[in-house]
C-alpha atoms as an extended CHARMM CRD file, in Angstrom:
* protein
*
       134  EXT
         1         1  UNK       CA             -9.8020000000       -1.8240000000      -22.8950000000  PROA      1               0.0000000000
         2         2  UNK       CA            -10.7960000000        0.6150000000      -25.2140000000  PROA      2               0.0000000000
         3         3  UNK       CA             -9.9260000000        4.1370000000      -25.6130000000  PROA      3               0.0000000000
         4         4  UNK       CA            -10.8210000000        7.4080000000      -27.7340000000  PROA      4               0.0000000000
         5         5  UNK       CA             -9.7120000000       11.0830000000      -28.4440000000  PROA      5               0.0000000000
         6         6  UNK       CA            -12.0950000000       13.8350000000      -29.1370000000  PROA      6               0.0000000000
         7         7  UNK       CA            -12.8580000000       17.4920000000      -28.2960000000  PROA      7               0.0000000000
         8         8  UNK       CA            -16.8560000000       16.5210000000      -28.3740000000  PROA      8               0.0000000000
         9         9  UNK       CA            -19.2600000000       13.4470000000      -28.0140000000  PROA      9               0.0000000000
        10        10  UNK       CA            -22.8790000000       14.0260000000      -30.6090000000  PROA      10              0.0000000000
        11        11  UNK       CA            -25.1890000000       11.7190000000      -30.8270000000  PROA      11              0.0000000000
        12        12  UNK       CA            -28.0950000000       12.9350000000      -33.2230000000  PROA      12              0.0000000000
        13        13  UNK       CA            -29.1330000000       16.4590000000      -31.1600000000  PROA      13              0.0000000000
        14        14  UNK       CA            -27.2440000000       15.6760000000      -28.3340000000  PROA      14              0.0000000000
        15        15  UNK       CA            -23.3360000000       17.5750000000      -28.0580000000  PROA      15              0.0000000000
        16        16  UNK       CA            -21.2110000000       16.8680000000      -25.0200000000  PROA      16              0.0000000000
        17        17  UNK       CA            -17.9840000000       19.1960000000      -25.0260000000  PROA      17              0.0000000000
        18        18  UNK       CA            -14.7410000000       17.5380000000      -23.1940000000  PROA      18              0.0000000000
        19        19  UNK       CA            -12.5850000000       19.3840000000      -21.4630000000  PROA      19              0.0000000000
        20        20  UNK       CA             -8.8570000000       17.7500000000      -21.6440000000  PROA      20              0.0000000000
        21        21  UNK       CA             -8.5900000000       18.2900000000      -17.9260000000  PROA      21              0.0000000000
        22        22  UNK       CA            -11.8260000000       16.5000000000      -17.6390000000  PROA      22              0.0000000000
        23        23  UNK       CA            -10.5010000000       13.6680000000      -19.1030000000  PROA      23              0.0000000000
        24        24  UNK       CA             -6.8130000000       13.6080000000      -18.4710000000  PROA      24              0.0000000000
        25        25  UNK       CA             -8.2860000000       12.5270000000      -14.8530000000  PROA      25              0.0000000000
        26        26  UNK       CA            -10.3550000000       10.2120000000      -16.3180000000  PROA      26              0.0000000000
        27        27  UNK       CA            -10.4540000000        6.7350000000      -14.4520000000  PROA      27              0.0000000000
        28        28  UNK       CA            -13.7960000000        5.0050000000      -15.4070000000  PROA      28              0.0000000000
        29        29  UNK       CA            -15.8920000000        5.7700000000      -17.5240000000  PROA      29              0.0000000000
        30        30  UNK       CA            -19.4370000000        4.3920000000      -19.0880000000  PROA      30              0.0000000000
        31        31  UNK       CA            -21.4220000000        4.8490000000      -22.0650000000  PROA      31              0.0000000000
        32        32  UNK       CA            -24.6420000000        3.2030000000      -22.8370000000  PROA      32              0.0000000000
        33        33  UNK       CA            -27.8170000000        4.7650000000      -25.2600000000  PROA      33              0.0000000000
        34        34  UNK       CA            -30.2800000000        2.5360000000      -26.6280000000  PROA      34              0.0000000000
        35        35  UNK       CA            -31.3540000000        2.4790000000      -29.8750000000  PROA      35              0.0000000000
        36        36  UNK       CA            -34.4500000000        1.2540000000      -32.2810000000  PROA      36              0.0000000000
        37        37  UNK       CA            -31.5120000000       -0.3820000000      -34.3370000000  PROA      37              0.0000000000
        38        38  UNK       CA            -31.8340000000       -3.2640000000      -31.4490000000  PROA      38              0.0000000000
        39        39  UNK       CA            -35.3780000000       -5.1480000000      -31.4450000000  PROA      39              0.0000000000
        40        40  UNK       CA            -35.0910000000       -5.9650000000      -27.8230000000  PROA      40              0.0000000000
        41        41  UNK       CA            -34.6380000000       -2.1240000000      -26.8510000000  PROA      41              0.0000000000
        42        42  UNK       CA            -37.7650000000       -0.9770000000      -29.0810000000  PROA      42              0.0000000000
        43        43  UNK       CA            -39.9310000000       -0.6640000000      -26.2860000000  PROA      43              0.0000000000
        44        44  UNK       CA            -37.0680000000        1.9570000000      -24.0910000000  PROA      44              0.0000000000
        45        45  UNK       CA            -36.7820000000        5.5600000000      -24.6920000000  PROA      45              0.0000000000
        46        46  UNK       CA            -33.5080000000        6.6920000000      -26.5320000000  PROA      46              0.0000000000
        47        47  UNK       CA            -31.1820000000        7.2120000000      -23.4600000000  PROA      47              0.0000000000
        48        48  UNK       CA            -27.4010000000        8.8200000000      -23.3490000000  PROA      48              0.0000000000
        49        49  UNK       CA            -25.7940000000        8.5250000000      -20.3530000000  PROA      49              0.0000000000
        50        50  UNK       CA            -21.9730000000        8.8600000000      -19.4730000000  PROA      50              0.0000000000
        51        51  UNK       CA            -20.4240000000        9.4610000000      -15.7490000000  PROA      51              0.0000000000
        52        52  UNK       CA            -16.8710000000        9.6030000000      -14.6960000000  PROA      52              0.0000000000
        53        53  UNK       CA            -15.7140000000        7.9790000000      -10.9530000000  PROA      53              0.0000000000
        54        54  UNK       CA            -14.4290000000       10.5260000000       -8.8100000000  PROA      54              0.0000000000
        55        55  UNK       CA            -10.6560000000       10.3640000000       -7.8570000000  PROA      55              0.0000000000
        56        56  UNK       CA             -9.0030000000        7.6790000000       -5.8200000000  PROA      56              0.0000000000
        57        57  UNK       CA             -8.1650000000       10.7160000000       -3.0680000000  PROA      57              0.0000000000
        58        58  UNK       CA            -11.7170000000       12.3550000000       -3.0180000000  PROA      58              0.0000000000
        59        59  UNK       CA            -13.8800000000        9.3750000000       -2.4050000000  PROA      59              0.0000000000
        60        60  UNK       CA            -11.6220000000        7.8810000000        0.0390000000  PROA      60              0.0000000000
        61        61  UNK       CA            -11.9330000000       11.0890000000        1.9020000000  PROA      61              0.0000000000
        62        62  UNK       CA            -15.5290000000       10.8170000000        1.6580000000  PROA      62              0.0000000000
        63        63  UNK       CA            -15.5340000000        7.0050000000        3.3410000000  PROA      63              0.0000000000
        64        64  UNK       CA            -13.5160000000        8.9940000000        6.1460000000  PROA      64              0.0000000000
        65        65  UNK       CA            -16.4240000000       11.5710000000        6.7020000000  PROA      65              0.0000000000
        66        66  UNK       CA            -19.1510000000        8.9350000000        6.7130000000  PROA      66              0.0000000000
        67        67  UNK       CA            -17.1740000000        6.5670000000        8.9740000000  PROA      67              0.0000000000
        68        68  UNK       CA            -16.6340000000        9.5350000000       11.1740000000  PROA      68              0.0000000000
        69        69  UNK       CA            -20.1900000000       11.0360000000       10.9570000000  PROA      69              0.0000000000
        70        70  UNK       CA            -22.0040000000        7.6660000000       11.5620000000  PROA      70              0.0000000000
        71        71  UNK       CA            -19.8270000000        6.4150000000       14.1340000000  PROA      71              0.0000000000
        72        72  UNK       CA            -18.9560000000        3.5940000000       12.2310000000  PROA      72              0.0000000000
        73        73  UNK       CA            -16.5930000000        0.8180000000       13.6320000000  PROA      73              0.0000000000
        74        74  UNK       CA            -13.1020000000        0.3130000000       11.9100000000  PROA      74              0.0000000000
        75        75  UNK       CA            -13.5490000000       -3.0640000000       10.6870000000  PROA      75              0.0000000000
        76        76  UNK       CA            -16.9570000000       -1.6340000000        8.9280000000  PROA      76              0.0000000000
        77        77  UNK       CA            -16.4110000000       -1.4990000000        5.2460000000  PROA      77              0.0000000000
        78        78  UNK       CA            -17.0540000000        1.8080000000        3.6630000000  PROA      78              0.0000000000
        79        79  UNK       CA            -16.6780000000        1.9250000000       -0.5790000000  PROA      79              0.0000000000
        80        80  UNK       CA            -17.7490000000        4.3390000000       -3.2040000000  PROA      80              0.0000000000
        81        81  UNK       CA            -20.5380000000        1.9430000000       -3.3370000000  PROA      81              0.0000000000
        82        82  UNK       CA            -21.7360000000        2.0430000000       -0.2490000000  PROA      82              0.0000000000
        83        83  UNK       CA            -25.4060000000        3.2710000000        0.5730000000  PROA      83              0.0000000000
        84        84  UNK       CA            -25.7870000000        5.7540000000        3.2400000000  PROA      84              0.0000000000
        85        85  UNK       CA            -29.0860000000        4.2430000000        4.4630000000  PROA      85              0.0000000000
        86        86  UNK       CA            -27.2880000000        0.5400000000        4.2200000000  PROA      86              0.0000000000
        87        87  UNK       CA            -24.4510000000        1.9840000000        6.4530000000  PROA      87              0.0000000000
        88        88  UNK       CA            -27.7000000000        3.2110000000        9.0600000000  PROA      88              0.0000000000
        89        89  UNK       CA            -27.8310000000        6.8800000000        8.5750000000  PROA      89              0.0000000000
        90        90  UNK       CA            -31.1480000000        7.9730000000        8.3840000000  PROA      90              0.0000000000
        91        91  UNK       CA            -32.5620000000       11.6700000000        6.7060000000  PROA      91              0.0000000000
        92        92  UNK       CA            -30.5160000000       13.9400000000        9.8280000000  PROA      92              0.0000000000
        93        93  UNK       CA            -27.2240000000       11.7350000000        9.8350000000  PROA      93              0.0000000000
        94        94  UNK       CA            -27.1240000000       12.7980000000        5.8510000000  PROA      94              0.0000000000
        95        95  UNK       CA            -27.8150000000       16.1940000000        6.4680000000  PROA      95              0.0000000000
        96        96  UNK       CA            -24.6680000000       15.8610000000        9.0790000000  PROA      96              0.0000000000
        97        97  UNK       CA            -22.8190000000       14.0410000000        6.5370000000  PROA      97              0.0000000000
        98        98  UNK       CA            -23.3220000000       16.9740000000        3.7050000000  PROA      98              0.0000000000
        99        99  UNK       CA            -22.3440000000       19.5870000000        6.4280000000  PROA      99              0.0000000000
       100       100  UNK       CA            -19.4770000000       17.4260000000        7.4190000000  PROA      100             0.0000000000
       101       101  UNK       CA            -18.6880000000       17.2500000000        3.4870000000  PROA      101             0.0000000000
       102       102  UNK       CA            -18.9910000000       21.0760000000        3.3370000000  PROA      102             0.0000000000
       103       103  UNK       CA            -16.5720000000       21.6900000000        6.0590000000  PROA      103             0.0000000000
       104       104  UNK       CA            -14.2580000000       19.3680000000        4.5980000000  PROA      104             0.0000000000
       105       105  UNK       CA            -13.7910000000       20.4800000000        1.1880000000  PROA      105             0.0000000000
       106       106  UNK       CA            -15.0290000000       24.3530000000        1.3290000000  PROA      106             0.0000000000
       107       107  UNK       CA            -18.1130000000       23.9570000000       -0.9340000000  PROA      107             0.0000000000
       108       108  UNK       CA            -21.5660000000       24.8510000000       -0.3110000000  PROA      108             0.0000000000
       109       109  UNK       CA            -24.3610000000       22.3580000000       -1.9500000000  PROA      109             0.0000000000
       110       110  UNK       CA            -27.1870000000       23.4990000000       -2.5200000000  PROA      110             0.0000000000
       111       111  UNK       CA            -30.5640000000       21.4860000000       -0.9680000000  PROA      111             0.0000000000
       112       112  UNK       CA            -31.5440000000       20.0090000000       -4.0050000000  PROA      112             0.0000000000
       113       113  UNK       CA            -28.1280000000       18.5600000000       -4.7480000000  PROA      113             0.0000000000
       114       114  UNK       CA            -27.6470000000       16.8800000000       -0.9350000000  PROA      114             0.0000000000
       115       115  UNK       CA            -31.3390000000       15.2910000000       -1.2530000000  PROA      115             0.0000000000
       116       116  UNK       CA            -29.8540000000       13.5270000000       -4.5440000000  PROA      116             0.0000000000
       117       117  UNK       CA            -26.9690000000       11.7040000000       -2.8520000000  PROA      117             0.0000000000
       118       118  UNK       CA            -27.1700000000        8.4780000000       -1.9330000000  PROA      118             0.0000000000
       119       119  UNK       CA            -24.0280000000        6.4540000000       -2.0430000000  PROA      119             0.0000000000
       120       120  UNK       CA            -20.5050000000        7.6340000000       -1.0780000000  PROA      120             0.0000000000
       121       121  UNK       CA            -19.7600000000        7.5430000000       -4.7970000000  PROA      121             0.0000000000
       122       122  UNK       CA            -22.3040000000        9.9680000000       -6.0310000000  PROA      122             0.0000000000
       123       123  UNK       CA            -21.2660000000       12.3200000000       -2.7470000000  PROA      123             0.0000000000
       124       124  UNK       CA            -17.5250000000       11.8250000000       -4.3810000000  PROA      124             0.0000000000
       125       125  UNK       CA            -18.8540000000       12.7970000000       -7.8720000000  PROA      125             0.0000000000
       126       126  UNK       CA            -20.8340000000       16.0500000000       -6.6480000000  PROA      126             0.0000000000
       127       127  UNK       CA            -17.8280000000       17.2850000000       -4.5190000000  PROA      127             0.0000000000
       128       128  UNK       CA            -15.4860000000       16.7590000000       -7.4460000000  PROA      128             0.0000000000
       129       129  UNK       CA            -18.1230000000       18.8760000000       -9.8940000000  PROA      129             0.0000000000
       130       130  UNK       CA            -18.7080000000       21.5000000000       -7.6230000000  PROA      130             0.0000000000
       131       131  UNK       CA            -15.1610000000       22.0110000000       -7.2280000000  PROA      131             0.0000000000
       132       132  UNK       CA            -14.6120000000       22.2000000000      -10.5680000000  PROA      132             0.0000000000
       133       133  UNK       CA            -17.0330000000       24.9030000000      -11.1470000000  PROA      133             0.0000000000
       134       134  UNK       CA            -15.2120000000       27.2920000000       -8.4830000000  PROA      134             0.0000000000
């Protein structure tokens, strides 16, 4: 396990401030960039990329929507990995899932943001970033 304490991450022109409530919550975490440093990257694009999980509380309540919206049978596994379209829900049953997401947690998402969402994690993520912002 490794850890770290800063205010910022920079990486050449890129800055990434950290809030300490940000990361007081912080439950998993991942960092990977690529570099010309590493012969076997040479032929990727610098990349940066760091996302935090959701709480526990948030994406569990988001397995309960999805269950609920898709009719889903108890013994049906639902995790922050699952896939919407591998749990059956077609382009409608996500817009009812959003909505149902929406009521929920008293958020609005905008259009662009529901197309994005794929899994129950990344659902998770959004709802905890938009209520952040409020």
């Amino acid at each position: 396990m490794a850890s770290f304490t800063a205010s910022s991450v920079s990486i050449g022109s890129i800055s990434c401030p950290l809030n300490q409530k940000q990361v007081s919550n912080l439950r998993r975490a991942s960092l990977s960039f690529n570099t010309k440093g590493f012969q076997s990257l040479r032929s990727q694009p610098p990349r940066f990329q760091v996302s935090c999980a959701a709480k526990a509380e948030t994406v569990h309540k988001v397995c309960e929507i999805v269950r609920k919206q898709l009719a889903l049978p108890a013994d049906r596994e639902v995790t922050g990995e699952s896939k919407f379209a591998t749990l059956g829900a077609d382009s409608l049953d996500t817009v009812e899932i959003v909505m149902g997401l929406e009521e929920e947690f008293g958020i609005s998402v905008e259009e662009e943001s529901a197309q994005s969402i794929s899994t129950v994690q990344e659902a998770a993520d959004m709802i905890e970033t938009i209520l952040e912002k409020k």
